[in-house]
PyMOL Python script that loads the backbone (N, CA, C, O; Angstrom):
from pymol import cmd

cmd.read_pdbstr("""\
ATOM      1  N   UNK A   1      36.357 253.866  27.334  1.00  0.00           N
ATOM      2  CA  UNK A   1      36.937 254.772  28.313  1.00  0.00           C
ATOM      3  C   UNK A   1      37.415 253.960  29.518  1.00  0.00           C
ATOM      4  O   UNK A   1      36.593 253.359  30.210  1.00  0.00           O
ATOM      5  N   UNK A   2      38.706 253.929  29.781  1.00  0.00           N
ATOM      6  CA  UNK A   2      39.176 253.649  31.046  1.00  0.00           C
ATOM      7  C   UNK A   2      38.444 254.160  32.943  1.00  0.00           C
ATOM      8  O   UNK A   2      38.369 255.184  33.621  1.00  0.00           O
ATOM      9  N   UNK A   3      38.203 253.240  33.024  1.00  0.00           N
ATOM     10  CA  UNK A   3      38.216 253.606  34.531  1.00  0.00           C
ATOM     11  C   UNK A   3      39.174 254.172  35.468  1.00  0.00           C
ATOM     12  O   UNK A   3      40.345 254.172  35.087  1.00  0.00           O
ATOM     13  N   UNK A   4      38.951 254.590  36.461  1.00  0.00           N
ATOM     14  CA  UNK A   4      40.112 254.958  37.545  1.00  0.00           C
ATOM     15  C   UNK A   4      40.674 254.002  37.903  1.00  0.00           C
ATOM     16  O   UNK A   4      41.868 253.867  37.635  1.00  0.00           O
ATOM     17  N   UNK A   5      39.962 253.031  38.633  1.00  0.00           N
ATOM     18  CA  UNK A   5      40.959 251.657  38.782  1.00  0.00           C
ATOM     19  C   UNK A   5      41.715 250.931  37.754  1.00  0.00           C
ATOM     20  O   UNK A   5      42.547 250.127  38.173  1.00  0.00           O
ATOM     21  N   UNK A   6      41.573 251.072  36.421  1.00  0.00           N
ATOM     22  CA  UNK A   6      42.090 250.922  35.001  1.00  0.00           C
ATOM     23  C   UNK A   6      43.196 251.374  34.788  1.00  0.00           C
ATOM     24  O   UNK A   6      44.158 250.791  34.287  1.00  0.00           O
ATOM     25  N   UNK A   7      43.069 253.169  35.411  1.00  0.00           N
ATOM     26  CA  UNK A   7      44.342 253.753  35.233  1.00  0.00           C
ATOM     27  C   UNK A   7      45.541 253.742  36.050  1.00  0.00           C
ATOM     28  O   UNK A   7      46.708 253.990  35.745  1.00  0.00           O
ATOM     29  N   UNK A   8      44.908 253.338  37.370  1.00  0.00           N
ATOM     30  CA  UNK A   8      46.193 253.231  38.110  1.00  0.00           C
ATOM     31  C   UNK A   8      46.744 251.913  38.331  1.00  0.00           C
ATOM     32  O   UNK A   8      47.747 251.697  39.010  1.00  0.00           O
ATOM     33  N   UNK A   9      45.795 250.713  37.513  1.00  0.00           N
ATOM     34  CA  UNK A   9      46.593 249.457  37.761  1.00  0.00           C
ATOM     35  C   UNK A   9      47.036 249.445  36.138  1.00  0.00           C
ATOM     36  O   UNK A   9      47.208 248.288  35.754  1.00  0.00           O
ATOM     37  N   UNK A  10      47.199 250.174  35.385  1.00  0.00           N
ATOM     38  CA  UNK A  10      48.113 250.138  34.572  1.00  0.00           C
ATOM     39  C   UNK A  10      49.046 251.244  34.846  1.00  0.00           C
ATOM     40  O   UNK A  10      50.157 250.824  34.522  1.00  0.00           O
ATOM     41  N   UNK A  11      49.100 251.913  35.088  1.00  0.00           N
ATOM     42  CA  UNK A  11      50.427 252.764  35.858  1.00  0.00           C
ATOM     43  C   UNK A  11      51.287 252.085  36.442  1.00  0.00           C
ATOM     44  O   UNK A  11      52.484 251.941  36.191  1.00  0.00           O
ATOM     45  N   UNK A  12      50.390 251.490  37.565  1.00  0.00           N
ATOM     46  CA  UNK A  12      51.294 250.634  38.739  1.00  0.00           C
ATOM     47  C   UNK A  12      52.003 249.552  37.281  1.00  0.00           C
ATOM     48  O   UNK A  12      52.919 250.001  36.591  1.00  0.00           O
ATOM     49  N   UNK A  13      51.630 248.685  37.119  1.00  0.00           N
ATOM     50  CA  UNK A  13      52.322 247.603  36.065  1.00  0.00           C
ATOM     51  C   UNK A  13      53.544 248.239  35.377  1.00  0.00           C
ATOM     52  O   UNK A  13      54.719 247.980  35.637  1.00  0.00           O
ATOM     53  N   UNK A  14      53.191 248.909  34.672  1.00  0.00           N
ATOM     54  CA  UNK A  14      53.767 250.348  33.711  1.00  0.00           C
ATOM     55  C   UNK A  14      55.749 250.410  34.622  1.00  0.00           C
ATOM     56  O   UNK A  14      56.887 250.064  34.306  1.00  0.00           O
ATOM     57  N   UNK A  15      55.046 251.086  35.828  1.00  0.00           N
ATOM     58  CA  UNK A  15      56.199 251.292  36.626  1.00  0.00           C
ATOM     59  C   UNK A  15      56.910 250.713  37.586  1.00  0.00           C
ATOM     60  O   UNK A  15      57.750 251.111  38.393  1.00  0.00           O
ATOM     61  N   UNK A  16      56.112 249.090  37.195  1.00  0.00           N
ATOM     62  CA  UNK A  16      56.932 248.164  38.188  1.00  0.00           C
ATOM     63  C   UNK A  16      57.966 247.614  37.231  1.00  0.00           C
ATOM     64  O   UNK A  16      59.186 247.779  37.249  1.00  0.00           O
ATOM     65  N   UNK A  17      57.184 246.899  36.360  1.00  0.00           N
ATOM     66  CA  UNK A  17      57.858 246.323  35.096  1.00  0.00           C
ATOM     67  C   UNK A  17      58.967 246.727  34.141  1.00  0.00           C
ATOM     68  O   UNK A  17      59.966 246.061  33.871  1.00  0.00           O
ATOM     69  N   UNK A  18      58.627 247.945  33.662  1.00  0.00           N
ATOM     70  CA  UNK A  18      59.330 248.760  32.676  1.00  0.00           C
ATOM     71  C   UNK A  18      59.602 250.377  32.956  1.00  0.00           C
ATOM     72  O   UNK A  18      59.521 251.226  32.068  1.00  0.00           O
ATOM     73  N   UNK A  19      59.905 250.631  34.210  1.00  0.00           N
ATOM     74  CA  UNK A  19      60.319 251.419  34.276  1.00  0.00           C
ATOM     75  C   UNK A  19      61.832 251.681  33.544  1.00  0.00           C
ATOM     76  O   UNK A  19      62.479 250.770  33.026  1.00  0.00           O
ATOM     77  N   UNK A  20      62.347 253.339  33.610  1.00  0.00           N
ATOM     78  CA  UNK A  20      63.836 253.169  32.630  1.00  0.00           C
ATOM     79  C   UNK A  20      64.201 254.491  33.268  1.00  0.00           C
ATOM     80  O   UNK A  20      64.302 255.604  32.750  1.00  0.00           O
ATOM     81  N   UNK A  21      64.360 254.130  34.415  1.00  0.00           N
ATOM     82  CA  UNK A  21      65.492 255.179  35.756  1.00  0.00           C
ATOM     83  C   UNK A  21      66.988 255.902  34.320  1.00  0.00           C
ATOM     84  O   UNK A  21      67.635 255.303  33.461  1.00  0.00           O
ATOM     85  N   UNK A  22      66.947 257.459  34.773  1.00  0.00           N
ATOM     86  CA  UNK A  22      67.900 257.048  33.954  1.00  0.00           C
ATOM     87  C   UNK A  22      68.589 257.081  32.591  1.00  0.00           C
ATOM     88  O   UNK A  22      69.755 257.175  32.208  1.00  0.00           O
ATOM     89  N   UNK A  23      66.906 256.919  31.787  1.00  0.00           N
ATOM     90  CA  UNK A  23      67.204 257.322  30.775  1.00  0.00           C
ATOM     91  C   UNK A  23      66.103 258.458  30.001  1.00  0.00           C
ATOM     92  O   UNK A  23      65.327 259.060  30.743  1.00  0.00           O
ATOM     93  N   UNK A  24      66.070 258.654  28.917  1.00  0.00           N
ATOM     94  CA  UNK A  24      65.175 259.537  28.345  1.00  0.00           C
ATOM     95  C   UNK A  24      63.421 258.920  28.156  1.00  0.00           C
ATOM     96  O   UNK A  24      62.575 259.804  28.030  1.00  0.00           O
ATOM     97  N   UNK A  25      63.085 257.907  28.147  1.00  0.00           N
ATOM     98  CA  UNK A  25      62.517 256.937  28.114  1.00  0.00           C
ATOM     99  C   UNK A  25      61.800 257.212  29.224  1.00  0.00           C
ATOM    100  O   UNK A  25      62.357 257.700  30.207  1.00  0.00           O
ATOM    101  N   UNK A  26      60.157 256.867  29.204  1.00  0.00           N
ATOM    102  CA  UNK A  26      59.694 256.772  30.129  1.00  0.00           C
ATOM    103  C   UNK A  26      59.269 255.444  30.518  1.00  0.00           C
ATOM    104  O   UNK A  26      58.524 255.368  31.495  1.00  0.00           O
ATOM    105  N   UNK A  27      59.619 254.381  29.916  1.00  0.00           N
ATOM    106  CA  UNK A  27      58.903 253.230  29.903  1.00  0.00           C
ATOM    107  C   UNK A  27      59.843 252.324  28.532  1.00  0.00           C
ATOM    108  O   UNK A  27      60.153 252.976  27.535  1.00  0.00           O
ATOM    109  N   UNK A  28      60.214 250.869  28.624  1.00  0.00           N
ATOM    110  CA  UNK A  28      60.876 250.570  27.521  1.00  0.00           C
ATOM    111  C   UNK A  28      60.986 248.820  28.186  1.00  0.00           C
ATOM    112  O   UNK A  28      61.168 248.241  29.257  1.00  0.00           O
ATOM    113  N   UNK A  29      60.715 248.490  26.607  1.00  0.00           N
ATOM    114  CA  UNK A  29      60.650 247.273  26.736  1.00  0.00           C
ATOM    115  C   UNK A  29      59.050 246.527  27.211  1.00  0.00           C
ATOM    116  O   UNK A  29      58.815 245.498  27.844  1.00  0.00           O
ATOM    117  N   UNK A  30      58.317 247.350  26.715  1.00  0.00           N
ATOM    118  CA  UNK A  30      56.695 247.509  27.549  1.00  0.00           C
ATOM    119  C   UNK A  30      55.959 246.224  25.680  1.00  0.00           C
ATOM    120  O   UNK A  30      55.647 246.639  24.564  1.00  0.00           O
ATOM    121  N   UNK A  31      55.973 244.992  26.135  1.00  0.00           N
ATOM    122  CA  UNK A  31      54.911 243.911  25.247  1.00  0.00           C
ATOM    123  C   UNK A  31      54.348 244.994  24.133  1.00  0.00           C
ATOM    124  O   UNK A  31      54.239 246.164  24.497  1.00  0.00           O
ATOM    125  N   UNK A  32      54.015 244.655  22.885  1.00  0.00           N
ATOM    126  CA  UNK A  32      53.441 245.072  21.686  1.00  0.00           C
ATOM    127  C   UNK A  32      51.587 245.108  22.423  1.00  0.00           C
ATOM    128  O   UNK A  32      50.715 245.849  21.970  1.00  0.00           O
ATOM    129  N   UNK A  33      51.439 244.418  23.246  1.00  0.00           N
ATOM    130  CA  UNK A  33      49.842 243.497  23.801  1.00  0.00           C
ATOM    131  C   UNK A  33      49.226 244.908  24.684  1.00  0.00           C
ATOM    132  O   UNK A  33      48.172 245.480  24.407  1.00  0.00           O
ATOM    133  N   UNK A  34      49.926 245.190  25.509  1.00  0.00           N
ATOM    134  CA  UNK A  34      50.151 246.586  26.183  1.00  0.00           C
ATOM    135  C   UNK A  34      49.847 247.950  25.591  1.00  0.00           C
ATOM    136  O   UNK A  34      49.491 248.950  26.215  1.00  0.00           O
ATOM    137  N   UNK A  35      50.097 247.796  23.947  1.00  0.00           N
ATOM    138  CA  UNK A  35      49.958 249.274  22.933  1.00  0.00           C
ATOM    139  C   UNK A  35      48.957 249.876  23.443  1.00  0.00           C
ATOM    140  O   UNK A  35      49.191 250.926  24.043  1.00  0.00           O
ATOM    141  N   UNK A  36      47.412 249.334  23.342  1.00  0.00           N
ATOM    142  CA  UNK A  36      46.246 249.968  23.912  1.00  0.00           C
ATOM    143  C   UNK A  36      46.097 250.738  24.921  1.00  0.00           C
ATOM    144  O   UNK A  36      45.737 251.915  24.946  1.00  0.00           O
ATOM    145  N   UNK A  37      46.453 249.878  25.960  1.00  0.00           N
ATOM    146  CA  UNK A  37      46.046 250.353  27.537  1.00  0.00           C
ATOM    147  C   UNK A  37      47.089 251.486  27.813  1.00  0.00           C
ATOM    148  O   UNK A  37      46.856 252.403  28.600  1.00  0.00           O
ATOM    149  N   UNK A  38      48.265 251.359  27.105  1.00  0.00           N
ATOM    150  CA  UNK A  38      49.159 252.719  27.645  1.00  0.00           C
ATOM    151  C   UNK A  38      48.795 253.635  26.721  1.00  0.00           C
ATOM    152  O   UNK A  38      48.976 254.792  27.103  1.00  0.00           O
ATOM    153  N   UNK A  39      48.335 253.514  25.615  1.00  0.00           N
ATOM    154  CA  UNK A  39      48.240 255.241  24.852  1.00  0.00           C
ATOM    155  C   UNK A  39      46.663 255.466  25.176  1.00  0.00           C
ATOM    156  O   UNK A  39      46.265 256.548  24.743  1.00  0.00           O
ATOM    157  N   UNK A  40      45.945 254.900  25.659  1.00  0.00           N
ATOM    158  CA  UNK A  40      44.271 254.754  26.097  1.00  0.00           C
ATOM    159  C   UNK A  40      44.498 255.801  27.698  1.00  0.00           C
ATOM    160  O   UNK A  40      43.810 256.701  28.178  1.00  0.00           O
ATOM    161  N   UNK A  41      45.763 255.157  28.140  1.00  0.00           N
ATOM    162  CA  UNK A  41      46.045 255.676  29.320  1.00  0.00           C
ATOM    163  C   UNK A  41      46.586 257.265  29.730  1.00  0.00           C
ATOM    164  O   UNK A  41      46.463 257.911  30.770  1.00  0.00           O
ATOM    165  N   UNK A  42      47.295 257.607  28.302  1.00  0.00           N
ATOM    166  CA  UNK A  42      48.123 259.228  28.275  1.00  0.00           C
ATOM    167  C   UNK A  42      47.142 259.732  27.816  1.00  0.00           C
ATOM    168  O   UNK A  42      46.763 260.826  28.234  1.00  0.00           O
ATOM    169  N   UNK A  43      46.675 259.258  27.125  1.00  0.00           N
ATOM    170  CA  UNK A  43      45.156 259.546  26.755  1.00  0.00           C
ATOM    171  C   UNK A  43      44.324 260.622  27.046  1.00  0.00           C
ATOM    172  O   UNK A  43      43.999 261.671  26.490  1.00  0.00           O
ATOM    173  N   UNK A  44      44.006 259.871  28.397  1.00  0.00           N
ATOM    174  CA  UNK A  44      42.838 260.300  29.321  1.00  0.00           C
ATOM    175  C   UNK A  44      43.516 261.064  30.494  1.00  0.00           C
ATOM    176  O   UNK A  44      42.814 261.389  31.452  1.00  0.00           O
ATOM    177  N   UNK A  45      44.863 261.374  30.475  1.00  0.00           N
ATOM    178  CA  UNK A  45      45.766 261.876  31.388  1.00  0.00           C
ATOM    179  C   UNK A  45      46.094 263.577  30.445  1.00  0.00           C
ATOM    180  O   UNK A  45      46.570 264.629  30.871  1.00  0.00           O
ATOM    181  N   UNK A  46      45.696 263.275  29.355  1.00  0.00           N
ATOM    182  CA  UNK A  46      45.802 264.339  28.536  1.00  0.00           C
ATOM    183  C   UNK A  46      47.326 264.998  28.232  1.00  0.00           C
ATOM    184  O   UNK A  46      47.610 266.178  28.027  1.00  0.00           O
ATOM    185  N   UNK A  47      48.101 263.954  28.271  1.00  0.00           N
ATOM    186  CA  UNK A  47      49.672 263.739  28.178  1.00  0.00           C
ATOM    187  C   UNK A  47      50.028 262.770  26.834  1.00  0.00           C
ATOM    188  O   UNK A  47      49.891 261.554  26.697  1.00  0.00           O
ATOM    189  N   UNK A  48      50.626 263.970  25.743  1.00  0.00           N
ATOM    190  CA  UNK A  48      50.826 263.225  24.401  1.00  0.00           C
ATOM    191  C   UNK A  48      52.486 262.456  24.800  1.00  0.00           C
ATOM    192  O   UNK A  48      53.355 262.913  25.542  1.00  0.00           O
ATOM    193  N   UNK A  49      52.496 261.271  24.069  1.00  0.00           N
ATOM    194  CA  UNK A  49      53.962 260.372  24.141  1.00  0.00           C
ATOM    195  C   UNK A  49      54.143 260.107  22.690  1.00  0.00           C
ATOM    196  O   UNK A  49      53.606 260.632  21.715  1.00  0.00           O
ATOM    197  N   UNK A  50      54.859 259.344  22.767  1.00  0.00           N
ATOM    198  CA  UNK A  50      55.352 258.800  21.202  1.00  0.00           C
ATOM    199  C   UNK A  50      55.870 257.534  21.063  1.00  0.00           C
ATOM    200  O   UNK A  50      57.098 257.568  21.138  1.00  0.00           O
ATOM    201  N   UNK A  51      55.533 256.694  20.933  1.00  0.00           N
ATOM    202  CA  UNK A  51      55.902 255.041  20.954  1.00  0.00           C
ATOM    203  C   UNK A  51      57.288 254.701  19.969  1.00  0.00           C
ATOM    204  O   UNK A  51      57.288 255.133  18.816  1.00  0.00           O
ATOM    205  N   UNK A  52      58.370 253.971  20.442  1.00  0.00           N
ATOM    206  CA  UNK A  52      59.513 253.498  19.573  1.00  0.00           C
ATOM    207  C   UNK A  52      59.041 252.330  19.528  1.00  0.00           C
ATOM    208  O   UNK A  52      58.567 251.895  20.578  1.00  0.00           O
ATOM    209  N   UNK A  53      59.020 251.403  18.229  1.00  0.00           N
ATOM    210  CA  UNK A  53      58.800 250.591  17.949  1.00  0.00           C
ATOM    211  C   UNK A  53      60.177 249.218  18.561  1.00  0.00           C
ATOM    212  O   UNK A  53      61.240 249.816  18.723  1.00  0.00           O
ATOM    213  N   UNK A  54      60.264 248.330  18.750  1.00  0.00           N
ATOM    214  CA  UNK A  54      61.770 247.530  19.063  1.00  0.00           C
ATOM    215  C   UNK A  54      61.466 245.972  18.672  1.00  0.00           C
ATOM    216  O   UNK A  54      60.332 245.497  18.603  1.00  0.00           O
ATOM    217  N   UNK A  55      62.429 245.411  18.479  1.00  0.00           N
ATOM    218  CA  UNK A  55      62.083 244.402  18.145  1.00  0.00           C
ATOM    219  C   UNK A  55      63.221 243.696  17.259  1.00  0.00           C
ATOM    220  O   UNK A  55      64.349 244.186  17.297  1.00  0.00           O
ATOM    221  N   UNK A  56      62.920 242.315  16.285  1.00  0.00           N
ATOM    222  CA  UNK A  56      63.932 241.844  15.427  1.00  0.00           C
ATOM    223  C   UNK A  56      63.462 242.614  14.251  1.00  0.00           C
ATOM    224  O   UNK A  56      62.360 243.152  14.153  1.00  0.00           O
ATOM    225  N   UNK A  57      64.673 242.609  13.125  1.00  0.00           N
ATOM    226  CA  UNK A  57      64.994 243.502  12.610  1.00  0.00           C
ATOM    227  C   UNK A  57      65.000 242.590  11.474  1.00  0.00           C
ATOM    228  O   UNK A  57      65.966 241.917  11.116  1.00  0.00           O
ATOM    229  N   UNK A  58      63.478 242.630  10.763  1.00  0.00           N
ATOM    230  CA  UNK A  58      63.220 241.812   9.518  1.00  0.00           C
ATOM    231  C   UNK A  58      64.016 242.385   8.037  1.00  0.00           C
ATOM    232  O   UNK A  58      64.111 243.553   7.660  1.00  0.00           O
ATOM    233  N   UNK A  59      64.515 241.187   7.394  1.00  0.00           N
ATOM    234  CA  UNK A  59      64.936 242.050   6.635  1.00  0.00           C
ATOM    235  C   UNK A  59      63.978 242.242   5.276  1.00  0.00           C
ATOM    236  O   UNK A  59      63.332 241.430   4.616  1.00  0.00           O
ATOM    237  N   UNK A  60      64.131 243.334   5.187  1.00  0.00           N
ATOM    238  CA  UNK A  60      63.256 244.365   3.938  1.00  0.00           C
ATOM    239  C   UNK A  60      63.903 244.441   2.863  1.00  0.00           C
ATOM    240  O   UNK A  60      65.127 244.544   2.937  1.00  0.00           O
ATOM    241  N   UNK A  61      63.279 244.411   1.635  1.00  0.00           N
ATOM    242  CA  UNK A  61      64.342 244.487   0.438  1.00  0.00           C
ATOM    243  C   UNK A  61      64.866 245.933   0.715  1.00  0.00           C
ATOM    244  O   UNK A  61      66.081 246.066   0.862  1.00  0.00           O
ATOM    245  N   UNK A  62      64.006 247.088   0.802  1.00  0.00           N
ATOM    246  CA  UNK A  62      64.393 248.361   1.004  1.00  0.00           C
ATOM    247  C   UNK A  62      64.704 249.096   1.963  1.00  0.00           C
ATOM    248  O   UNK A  62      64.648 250.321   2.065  1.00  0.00           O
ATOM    249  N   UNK A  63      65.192 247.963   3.001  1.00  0.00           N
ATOM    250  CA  UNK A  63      65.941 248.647   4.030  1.00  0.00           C
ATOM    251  C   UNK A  63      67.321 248.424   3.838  1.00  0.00           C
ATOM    252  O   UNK A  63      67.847 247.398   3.406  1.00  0.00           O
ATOM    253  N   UNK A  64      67.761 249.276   4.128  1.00  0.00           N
ATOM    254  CA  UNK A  64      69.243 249.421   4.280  1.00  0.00           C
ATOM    255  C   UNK A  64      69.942 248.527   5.386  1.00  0.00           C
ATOM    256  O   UNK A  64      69.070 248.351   6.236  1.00  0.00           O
ATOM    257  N   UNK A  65      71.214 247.815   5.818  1.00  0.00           N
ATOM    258  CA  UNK A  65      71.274 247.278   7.170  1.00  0.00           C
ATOM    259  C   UNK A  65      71.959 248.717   8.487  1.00  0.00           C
ATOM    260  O   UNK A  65      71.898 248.615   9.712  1.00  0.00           O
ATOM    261  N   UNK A  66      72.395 249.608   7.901  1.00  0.00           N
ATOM    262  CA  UNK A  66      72.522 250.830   8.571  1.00  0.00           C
ATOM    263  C   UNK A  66      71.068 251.164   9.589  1.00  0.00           C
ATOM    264  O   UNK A  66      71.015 251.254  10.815  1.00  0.00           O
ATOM    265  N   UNK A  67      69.984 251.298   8.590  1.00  0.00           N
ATOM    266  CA  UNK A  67      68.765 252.170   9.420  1.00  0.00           C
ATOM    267  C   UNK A  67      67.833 250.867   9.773  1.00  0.00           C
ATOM    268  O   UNK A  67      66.706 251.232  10.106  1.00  0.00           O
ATOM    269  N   UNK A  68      67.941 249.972   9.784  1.00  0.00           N
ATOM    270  CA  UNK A  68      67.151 249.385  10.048  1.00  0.00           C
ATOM    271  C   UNK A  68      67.053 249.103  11.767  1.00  0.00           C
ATOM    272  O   UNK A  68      66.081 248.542  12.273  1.00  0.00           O
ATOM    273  N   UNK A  69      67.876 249.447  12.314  1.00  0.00           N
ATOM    274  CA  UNK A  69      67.664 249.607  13.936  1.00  0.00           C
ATOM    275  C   UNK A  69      66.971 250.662  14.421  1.00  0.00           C
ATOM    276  O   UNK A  69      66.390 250.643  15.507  1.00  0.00           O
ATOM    277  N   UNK A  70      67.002 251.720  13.567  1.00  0.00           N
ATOM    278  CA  UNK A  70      66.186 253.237  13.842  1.00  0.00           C
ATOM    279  C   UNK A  70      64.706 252.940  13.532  1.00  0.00           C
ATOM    280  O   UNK A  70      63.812 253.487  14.177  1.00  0.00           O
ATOM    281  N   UNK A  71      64.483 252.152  12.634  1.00  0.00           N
ATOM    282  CA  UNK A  71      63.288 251.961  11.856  1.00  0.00           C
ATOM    283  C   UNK A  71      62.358 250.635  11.924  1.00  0.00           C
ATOM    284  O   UNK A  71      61.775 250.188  10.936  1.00  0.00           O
ATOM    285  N   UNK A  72      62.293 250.040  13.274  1.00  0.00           N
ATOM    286  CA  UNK A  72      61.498 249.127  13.347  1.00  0.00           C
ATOM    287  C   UNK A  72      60.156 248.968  13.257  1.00  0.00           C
ATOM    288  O   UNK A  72      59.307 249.574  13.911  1.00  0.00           O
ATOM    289  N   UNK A  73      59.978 248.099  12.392  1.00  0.00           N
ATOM    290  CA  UNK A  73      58.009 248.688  11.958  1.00  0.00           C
ATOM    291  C   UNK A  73      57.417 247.821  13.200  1.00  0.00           C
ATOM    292  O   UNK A  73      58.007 247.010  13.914  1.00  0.00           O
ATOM    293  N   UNK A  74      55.845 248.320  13.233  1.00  0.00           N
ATOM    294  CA  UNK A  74      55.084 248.208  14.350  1.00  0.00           C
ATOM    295  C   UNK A  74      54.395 246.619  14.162  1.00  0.00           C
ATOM    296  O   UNK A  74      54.082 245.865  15.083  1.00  0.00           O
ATOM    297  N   UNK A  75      54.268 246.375  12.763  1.00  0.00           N
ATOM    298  CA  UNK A  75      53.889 245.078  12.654  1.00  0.00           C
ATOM    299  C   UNK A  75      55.429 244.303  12.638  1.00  0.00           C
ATOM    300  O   UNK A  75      55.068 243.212  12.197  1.00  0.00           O
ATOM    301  N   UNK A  76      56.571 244.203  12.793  1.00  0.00           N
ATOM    302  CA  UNK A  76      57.670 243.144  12.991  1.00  0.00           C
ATOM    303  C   UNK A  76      57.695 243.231  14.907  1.00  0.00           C
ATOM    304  O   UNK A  76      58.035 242.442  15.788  1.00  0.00           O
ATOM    305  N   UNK A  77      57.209 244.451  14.887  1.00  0.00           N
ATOM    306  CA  UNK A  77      57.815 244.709  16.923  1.00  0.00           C
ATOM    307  C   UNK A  77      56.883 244.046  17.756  1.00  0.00           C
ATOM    308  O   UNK A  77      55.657 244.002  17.858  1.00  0.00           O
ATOM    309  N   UNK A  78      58.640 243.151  18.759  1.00  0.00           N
ATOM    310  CA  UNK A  78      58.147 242.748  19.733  1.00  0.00           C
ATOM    311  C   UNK A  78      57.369 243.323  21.452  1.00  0.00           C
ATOM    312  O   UNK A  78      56.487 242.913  22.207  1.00  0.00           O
ATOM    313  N   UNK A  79      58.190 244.293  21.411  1.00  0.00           N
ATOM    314  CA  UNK A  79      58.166 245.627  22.299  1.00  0.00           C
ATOM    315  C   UNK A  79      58.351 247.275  21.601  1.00  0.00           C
ATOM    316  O   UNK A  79      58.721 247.760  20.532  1.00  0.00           O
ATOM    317  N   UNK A  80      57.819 247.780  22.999  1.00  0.00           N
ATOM    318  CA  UNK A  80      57.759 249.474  22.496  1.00  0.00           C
ATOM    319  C   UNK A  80      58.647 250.118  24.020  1.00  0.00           C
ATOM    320  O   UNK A  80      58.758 249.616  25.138  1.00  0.00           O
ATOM    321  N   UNK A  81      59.084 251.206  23.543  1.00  0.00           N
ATOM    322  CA  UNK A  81      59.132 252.440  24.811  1.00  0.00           C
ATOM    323  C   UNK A  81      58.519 253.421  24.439  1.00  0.00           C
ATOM    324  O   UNK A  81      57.873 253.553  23.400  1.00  0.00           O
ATOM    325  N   UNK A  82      58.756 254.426  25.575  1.00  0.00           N
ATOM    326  CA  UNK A  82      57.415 255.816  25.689  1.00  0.00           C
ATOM    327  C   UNK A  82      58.332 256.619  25.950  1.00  0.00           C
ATOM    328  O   UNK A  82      59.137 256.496  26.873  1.00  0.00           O
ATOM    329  N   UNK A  83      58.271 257.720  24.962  1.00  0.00           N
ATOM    330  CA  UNK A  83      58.614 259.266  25.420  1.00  0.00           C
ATOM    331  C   UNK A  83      57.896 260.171  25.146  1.00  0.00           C
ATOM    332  O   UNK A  83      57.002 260.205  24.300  1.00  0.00           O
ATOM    333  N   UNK A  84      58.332 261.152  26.020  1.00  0.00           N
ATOM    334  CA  UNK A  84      57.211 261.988  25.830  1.00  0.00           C
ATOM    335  C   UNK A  84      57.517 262.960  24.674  1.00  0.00           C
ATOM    336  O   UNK A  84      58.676 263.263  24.391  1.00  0.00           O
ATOM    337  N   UNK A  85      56.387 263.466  23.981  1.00  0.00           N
ATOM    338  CA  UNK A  85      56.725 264.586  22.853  1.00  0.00           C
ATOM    339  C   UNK A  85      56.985 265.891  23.253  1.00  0.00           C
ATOM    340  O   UNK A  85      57.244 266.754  22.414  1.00  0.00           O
TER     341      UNK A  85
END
""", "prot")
cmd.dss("prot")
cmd.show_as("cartoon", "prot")
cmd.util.cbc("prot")
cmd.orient("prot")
């Protein structure tokens, strides 16, 4: 369980770093290392999100080169963004 000081110095980080003024996105371009502490964080805020995976775009025998920008898996991604559901 996160602490209070936990939650707001990952907020603060959150919205210095990767903020995304602007767009639909609440957060983008936020380290793969980070996954924890931000969904640990909506968490306990009792605010569901939904993580986009981003990253290079390995190639898969069964990916197509069309969807493979829509479809970045979580083990190839370098970064994520946050929206909310």
């Amino acid at each position: 369980m996160m602490t209070f000081e936990e939650k707001v110095r990952t907020f603060n980080v959150l919205y210095e770093l990767y903020r995304s003024p602007g767009n639909t996105s609440l957060f983008k371009g936020v380290p793969v290392e980070m996954r924890d502490r931000v969904l640990s964080y909506y968490k306990a805020m009792g605010t569901k999100v939904k993580l986009r995976y981003r990253g290079p775009r390995v190639h898969r025998t069964f990916r197509s080169q069309n969807n493979r920008q829509s479809t970045c898996l979580q083990a190839d991604a370098t970064t994520f963004s946050v929206y909310f559901r």
